[in-house]
C-alpha positions in Angstrom: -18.3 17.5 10.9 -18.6 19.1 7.1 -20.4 18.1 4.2 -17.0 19.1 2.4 -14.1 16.2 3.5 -11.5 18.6 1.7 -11.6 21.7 1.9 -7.9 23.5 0.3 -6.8 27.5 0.6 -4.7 29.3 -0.9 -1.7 26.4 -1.1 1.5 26.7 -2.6 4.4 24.9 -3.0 8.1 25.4 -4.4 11.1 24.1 -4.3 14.8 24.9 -4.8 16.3 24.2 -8.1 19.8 24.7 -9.7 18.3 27.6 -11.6 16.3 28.6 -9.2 12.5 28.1 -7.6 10.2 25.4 -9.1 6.3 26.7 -8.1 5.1 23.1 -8.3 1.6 24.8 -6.7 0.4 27.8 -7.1 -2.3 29.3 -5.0 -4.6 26.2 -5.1 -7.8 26.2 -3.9 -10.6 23.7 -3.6 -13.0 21.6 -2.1 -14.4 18.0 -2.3 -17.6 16.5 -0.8 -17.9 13.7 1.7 -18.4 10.9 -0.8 -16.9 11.9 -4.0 -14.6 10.5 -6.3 -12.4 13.0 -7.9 -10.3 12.7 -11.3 -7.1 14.8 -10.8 -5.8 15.4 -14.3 -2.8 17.4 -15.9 0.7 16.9 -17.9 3.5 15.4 -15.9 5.1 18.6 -14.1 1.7 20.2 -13.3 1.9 19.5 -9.5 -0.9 16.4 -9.4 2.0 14.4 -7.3 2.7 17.6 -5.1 -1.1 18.3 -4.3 -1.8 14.4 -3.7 1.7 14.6 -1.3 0.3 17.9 0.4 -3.1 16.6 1.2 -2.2 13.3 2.5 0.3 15.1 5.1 3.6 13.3 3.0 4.4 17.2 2.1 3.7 20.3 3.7 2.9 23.7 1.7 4.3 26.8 2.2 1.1 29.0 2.0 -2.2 27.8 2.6 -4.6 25.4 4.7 -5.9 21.7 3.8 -8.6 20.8 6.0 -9.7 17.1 6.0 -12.7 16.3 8.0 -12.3 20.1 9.7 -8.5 19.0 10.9 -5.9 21.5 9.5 -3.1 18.7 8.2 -0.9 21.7 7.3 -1.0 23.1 11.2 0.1 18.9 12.9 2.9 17.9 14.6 4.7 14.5 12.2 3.2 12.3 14.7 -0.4 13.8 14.4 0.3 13.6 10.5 1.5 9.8 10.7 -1.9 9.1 13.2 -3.8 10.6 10.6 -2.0 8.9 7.7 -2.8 5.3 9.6 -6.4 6.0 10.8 -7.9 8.0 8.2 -6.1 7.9 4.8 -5.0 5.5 2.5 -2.7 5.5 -0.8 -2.1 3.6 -4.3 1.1 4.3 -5.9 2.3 3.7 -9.1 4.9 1.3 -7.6 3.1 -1.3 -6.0 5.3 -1.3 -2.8 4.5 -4.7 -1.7 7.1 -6.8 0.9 8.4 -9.7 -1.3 8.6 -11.6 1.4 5.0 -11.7 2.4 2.0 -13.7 0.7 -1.1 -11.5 -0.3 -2.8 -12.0 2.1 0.1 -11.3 4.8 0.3 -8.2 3.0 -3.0 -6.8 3.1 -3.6 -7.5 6.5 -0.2 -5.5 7.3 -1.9 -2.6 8.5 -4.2 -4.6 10.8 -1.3 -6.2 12.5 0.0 -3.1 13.0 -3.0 -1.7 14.7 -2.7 -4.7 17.0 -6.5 -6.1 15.6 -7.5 -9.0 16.4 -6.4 -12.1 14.7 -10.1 -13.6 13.8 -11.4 -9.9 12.8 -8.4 -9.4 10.9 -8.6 -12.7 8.8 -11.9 -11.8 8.1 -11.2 -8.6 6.6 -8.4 -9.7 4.6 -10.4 -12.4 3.2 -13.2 -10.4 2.1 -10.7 -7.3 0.5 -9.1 -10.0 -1.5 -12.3 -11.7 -2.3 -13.7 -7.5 -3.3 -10.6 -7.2 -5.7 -10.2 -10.5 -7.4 -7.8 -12.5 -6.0 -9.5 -14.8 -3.5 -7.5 -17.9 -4.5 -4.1 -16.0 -5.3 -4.2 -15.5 -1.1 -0.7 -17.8 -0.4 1.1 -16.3 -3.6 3.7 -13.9 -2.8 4.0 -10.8 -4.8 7.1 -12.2 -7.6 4.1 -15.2 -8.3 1.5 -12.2 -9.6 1.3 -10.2 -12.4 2.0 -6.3 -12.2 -1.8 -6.0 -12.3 -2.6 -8.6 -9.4 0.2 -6.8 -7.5 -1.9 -3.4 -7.9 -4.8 -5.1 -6.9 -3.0 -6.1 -3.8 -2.4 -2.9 -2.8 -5.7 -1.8 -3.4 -6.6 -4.0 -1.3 -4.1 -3.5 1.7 -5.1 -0.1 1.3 -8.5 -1.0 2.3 -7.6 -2.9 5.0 -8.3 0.2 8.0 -11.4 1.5 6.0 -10.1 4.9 5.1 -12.0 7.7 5.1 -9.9 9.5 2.3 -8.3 6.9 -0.6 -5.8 8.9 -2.5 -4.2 7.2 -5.5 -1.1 8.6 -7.8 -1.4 7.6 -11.6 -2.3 3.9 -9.5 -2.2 2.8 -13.8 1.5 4.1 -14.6 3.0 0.8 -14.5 0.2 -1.3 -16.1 -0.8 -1.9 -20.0 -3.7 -0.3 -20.8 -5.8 -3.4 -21.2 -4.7 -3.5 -17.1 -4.9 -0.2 -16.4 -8.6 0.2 -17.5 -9.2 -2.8 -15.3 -7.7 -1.5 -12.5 -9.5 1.9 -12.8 -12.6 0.6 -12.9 -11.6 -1.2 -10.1 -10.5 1.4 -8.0 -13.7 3.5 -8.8 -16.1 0.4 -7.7 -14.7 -0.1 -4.3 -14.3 3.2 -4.1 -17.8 3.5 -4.5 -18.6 0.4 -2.5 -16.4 1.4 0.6 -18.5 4.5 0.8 -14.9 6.4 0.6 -14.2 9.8 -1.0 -11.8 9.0 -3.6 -8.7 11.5 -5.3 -7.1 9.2 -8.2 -4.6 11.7 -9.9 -4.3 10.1 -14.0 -3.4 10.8 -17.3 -6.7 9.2 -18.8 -9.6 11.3 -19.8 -12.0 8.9 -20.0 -11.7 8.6 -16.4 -13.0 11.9 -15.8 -16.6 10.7 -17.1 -16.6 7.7 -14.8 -16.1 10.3 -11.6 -18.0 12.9 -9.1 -15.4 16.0 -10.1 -12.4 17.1 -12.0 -9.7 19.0 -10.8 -7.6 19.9 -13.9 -3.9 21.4 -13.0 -2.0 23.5 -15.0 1.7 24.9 -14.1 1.0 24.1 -10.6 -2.5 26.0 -10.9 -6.4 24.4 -10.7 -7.2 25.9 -14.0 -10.9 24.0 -13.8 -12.8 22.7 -11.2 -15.9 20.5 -12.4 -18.3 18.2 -11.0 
């Protein structure tokens, strides 16, 4: 056990291009406490998405280490990765990737089926994530009855659902108006907070960067400032 939940060496990244390599990350190095919510900013094209993929295990680096909780991710197997991705981490996406078919509360509880929890515990949970973002009497309502904002807040939510250790969320606002982006930042940094959870939420808004623990500022796939 650390007091540091992320601890990155030395990572880089590139891929294969019709003119060439793209260095998405360049020697990137960093740590985050237990605890901590983290802004990630930089343009688009400075490697947040890369970084965010690398640490959650969804990419793997060419150079370097990423230790979460004192676990290399960069030195597992996929199906140590995948056990890591279901027990320990959790992600918010720009796109909202909800099943249609499923009612919000069916969705949420999605990764609790899946870990085979039982029913009465499970309910339980759902009903107090949905109750924690909003949306205790949108339960029945399937994602095409909610707005693109409710829709995030699902997912927020389903993310919950296993009590991450690690919530790591890509530009979660891309798809909302600002008015419902704001919302859903503020959001995001209260349960956050709440959860007890360290937190990574990669964004193009400054003004989230007063609201968190740290800033990690990419630039042309390098951290060009690190402050907390």
């Amino acid at each position: 056990m650390t007091d540091q939940l992320i601890v990155a060496e030395g990572v880089s990244r590139s891929f294969a291009s019709g003119t060439g390599t793209i260095d998405a990350l360049r020697d990137v190095s960093f740590s985050v406490p237990v605890g901590a919510v983290v802004a990630l900013v930089g343009r688009s094209g400075s490697g947040k998405t890369t970084l965010l993929n690398c640490v959650g295990g969804l990419d793997q680096p060419d150079e370097g280490s990423i230790l979460i909780n004192g676990t290399d991710v960069t030195q597992l197997d996929e199906r140590a990765r995948t056990a890591l991705r279901r027990d320990e981490l959790a992600f918010v996406f720009q796109t909202f990737g909800l099943v249609p078919m499923l009612s919000a509360a069916e969705n949420v509880g999605l990764p609790l089926r899946i870990r085979s929890e039982d029913p009465t515990t499970r309910d339980a949970r759902v009903e107090q994530l949905l109750d924690l973002v909003g949306l205790a009497d949108h339960a029945k309502q399937r994602p095409s009855e909610l707005s693109g904002g409710q829709q995030q807040r699902v997912a927020i939510a389903r993310a919950l659902a296993n009590s991450p250790r690690l919530l790591i969320a890509d530009e979660p606002t891309g798809q909302l108006d600002a008015d419902t982006g704001a919302s859903i930042m503020e959001l995001l940094l209260s349960v956050a907070r709440s959860e007890g959870m360290t937190a990574i939420i990669s964004t193009h808004d400054a003004s989230v960067e007063a609201l968190t623990d740290q800033t990690l500022r990419l630039a042309d796939g390098r951290v060009i400032a690190s402050t907390a």
